[in-house]
TORBA-882859 format. One record per atom (N, C-alpha, C): x, y, z; residue in three letters. Coordinates in steps of 0.05 Angstrom, whole numbers, plus 5000, padded with zeros to 4 digits. Atoms other than C-alpha are relative to their C-alpha. Layout:
XYZALA ...
END
This chain:
502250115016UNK 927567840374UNK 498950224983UNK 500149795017UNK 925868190313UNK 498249824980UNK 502250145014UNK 918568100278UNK 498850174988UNK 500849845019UNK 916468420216UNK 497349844982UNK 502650175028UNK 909168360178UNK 498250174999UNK 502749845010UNK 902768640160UNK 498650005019UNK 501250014982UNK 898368980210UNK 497849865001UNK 503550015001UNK 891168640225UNK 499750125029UNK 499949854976UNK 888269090273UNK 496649995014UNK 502350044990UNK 882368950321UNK 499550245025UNK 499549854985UNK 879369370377UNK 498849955028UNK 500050074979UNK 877469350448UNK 498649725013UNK 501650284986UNK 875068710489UNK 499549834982UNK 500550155017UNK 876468240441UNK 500049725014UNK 501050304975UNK 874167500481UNK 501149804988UNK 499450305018UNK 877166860472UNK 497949944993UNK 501950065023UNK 870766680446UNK 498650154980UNK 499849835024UNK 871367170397UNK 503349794975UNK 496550035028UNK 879466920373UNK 498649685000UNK 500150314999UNK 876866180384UNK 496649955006UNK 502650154982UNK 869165960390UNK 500349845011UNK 501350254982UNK 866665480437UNK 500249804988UNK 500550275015UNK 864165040387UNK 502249844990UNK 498350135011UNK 871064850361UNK 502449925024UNK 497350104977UNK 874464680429UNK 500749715006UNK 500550335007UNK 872863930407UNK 502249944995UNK 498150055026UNK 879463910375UNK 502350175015UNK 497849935000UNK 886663960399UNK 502350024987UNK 498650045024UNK 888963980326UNK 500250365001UNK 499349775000UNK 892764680328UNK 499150134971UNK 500049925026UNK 891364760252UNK 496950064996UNK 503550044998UNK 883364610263UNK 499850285014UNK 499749794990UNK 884065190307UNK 499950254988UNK 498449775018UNK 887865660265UNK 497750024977UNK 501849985017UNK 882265550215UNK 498650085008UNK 503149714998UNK 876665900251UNK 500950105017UNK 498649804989UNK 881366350284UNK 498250234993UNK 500749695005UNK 877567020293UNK 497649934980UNK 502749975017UNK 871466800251UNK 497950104998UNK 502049834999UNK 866267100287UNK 500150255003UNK 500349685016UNK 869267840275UNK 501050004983UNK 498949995018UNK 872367740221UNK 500249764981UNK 500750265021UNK 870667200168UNK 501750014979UNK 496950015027UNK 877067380123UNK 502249955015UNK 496249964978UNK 882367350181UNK 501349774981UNK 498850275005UNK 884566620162UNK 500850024965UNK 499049925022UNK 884866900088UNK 501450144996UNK 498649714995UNK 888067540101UNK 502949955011UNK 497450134981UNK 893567270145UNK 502049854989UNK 498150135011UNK 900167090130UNK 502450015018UNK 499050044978UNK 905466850167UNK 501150195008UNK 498449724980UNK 909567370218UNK 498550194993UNK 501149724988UNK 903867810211UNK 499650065027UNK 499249904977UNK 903168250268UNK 496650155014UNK 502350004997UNK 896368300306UNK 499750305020UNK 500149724986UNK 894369030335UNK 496749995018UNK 502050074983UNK 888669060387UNK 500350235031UNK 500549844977UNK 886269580443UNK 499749845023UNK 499250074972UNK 884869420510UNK 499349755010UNK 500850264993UNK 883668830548UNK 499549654981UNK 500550225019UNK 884768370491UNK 500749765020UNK 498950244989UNK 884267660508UNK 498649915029UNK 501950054982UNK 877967720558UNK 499749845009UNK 501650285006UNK 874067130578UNK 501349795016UNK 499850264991UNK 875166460598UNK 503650094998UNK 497749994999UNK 882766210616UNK 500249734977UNK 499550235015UNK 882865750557UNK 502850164979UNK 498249945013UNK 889565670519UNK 499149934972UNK 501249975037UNK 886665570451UNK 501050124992UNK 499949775008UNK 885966210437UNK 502850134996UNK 497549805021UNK 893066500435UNK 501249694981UNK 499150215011UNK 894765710401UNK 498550124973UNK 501449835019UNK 889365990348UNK 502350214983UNK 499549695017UNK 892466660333UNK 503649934994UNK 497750085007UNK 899466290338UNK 500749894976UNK 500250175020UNK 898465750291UNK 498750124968UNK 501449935025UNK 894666200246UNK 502050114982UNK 497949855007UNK 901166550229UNK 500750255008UNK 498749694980UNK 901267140275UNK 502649965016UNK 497249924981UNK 908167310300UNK 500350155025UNK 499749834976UNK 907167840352UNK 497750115011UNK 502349864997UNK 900368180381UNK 501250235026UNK 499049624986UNK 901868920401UNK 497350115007UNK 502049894988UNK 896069150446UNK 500150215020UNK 499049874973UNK 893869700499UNK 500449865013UNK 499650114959UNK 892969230559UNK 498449654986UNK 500950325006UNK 891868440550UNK 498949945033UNK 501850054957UNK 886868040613UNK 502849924999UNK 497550084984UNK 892667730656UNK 500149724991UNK 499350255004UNK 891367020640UNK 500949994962UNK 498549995033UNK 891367080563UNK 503150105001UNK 497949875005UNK 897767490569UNK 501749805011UNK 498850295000UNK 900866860608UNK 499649814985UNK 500450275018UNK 897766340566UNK 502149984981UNK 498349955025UNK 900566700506UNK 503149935002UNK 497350035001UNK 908166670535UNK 500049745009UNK 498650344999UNK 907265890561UNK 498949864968UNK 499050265018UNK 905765680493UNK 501550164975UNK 498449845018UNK 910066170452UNK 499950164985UNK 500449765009UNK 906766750431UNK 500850215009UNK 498349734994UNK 910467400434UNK 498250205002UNK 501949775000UNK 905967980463UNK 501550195011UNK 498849674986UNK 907368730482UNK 497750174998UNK 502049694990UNK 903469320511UNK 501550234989UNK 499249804997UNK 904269880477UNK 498150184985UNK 501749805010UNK 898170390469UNK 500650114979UNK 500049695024UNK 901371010425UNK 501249784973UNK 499850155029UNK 903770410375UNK 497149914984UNK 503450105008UNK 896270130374UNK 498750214990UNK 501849805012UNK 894470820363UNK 501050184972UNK 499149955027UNK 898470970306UNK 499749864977UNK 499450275017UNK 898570260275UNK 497249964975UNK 501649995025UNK 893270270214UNK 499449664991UNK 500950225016UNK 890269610184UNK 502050064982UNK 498749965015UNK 894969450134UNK 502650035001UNK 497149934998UNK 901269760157UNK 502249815000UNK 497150224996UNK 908269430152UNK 500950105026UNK 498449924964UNK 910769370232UNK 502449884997UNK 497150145001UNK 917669200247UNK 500050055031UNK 500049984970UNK 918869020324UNK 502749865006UNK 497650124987UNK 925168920362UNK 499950105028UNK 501150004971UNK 923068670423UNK 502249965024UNK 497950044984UNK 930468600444UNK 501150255013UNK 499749744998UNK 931069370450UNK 498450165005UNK 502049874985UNK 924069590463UNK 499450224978UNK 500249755015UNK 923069970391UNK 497849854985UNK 502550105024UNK 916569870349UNK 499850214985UNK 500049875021UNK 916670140281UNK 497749984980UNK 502350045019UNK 911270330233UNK 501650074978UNK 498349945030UNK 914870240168UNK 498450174971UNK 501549855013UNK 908470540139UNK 501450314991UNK 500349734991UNK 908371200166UNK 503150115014UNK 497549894989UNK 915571240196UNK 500250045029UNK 499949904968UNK 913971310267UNK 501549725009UNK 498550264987UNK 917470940322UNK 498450065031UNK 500750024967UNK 915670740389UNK 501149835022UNK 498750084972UNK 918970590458UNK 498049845019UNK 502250194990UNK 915869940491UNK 502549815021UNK 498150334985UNK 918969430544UNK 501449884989UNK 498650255017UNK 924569040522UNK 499449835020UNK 500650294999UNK 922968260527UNK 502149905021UNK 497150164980UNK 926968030594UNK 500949694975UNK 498050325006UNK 931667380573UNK 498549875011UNK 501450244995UNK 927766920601UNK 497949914981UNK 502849975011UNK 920667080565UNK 502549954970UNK 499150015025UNK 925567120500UNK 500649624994UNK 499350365005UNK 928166390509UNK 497649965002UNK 502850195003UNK 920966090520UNK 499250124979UNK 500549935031UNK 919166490456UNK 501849824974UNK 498150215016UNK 924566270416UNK 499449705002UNK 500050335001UNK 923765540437UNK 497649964993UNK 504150235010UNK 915665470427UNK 499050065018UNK 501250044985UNK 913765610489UNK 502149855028UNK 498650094982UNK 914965370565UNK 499849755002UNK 499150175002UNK 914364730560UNK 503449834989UNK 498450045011UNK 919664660512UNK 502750095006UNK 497749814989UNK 923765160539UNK 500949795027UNK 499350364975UNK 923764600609UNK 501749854988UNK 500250145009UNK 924364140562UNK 503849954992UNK 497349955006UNK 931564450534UNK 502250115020UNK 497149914976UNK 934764640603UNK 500350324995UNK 499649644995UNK 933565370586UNK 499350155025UNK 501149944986UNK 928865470641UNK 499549745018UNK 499250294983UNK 929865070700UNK 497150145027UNK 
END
């Protein structure tokens, strides 16, 4: 799996009710979502953003409540990958049952610049700042987590006999 885009880069303890308010959990319209994605730190994200960008974020991103919104949000908004130090534990599941591709890897978060062009191949465990030239050594993506990526998520992945 190989995901190239423009960095947006946030920084520590960022809350699902930061990537998703409260007020819009009325609504299981994924696109309604994606529209006030990140609004209350960032009131340009949803402008700024374009598809297979690549979301950068220090520690504990993904705080808060166990609501799946929130990585549905940052999915639907057109983020491809979110490269963080350390994600909570439930966001970091949520994210792979509905098909968001995440990875831990500090010294990339700490190189990675607003802005930057990333290139990630999560099949080999290399993250590239096409900026600046640097590279970085991160977990490659077991086969399993790659199929429920690829398909959308675990449902889907069930759904196709990939994951039984």
């Amino acid at each position: 799996m190989i995901f190239n885009g423009k960095a947006i880069k946030y920084g520590d303890n960022v809350d699902t009710d930061v990537i998703i308010p409260a007020r819009y959990l009325n609504t299981i319209d994924k696109k309604e979502l994606a529209s006030h994605c990140m609004e209350d730190i960032d009131k340009e994200f949803v402008n700024k953003v374009e598809k297979g960008d690549i979301m950068i974020a220090g520690n504990n991103f993904g705080c808060g409540s166990s609501r799946e919104h929130a990585p549905i949000a940052i999915k639907e908004s057109g983020i491809s990958l979110v490269i963080a130090n350390s994600f909570a534990r439930i966001f970091y599941r949520n994210s792979i049952n509905i098909g968001l591709a995440i990875i831990e890897c500090p010294e990339a978060v700490e190189s990675i610049s607003e802005g930057d062009k990333v290139e990630a191949d999560l099949d080999n465990g290399i993250i590239y700042n096409r900026t600046t030239g640097k590279s970085f050594e991160t977990k490659p993506f077991p086969e399993f987590i790659q199929k429920i990526i690829a398909n959308g998520g675990l449902v889907e992945s069930i759904r196709r006999g990939d994951i039984k």
